[in-house]
N, C-alpha and C positions, 0 to 999 in steps of 0.2 A: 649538680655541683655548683654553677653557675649563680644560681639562684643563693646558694645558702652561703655563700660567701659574699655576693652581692654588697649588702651593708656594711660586711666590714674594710670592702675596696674603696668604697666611699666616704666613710670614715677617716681614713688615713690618705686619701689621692692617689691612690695605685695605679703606674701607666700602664701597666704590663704584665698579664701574667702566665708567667709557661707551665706549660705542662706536659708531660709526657703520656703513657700507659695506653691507649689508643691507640691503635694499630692504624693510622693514619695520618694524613695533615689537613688541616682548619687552622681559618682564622677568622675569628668571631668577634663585632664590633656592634654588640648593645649598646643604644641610647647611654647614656652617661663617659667617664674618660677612660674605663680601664679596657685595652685590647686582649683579647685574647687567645694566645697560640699554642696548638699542642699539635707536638709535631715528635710519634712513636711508631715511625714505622718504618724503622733501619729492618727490625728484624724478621717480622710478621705484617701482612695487611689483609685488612676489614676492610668491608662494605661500608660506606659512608654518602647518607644523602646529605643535598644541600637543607640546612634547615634553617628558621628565623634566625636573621641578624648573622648570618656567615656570610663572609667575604667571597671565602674561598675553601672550598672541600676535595680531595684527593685521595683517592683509594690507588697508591702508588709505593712500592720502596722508594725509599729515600730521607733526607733530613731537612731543616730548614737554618738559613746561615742569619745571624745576625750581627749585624755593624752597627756600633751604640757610638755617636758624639756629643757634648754637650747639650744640642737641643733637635737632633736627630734619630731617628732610628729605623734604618732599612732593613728589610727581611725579605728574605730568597726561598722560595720553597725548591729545591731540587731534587730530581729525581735518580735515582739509579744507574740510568745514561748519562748521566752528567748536566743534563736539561734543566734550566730554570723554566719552572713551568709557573711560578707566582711570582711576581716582585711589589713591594710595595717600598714607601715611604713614608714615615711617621712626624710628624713635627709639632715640637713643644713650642 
């Protein structure tokens, strides 16, 4: 999916882009500027390995929290216990 959308993130300067359906959390940071987070797995979870250009992969319940300011953007991957098990910070 990453791939065939690739061009047109580029095209337009996409920072960011979510997505859900994945019974899991990643975060996936290919060469160029657009991050990308999919994080589906409040309700069901899959097996997920780390693969090129992941941050971060998690075969866990849970959801990931995001705080957007002007030239910021933090993300929280937490778990089901209530555990932040990812944090990051993003800067424009």
């Amino acid at each position: 999916m990453r791939n065939s959308l690739k061009s047109t993130f580029e095209k337009y300067g996409v920072d960011v882009y979510l997505t859900g359906h994945e019974h899991s959390m990643q975060y996936i940071k290919p060469a160029g500027k657009t991050h990308y987070f999919i994080s589906g797995s409040a309700s069901e979870k899959t097996p997920v390995k780390l693969i090129t250009d992941a941050e971060m992969v998690a075969s866990e319940y849970g959801f990931m929290l995001f705080s957007v300011s002007n030239n910021q953007l933090r993300v929280q991957a937490i778990n089901d216990q209530g555990e932040i098990i990812y944090n990051t910070l993003i800067k424009k």
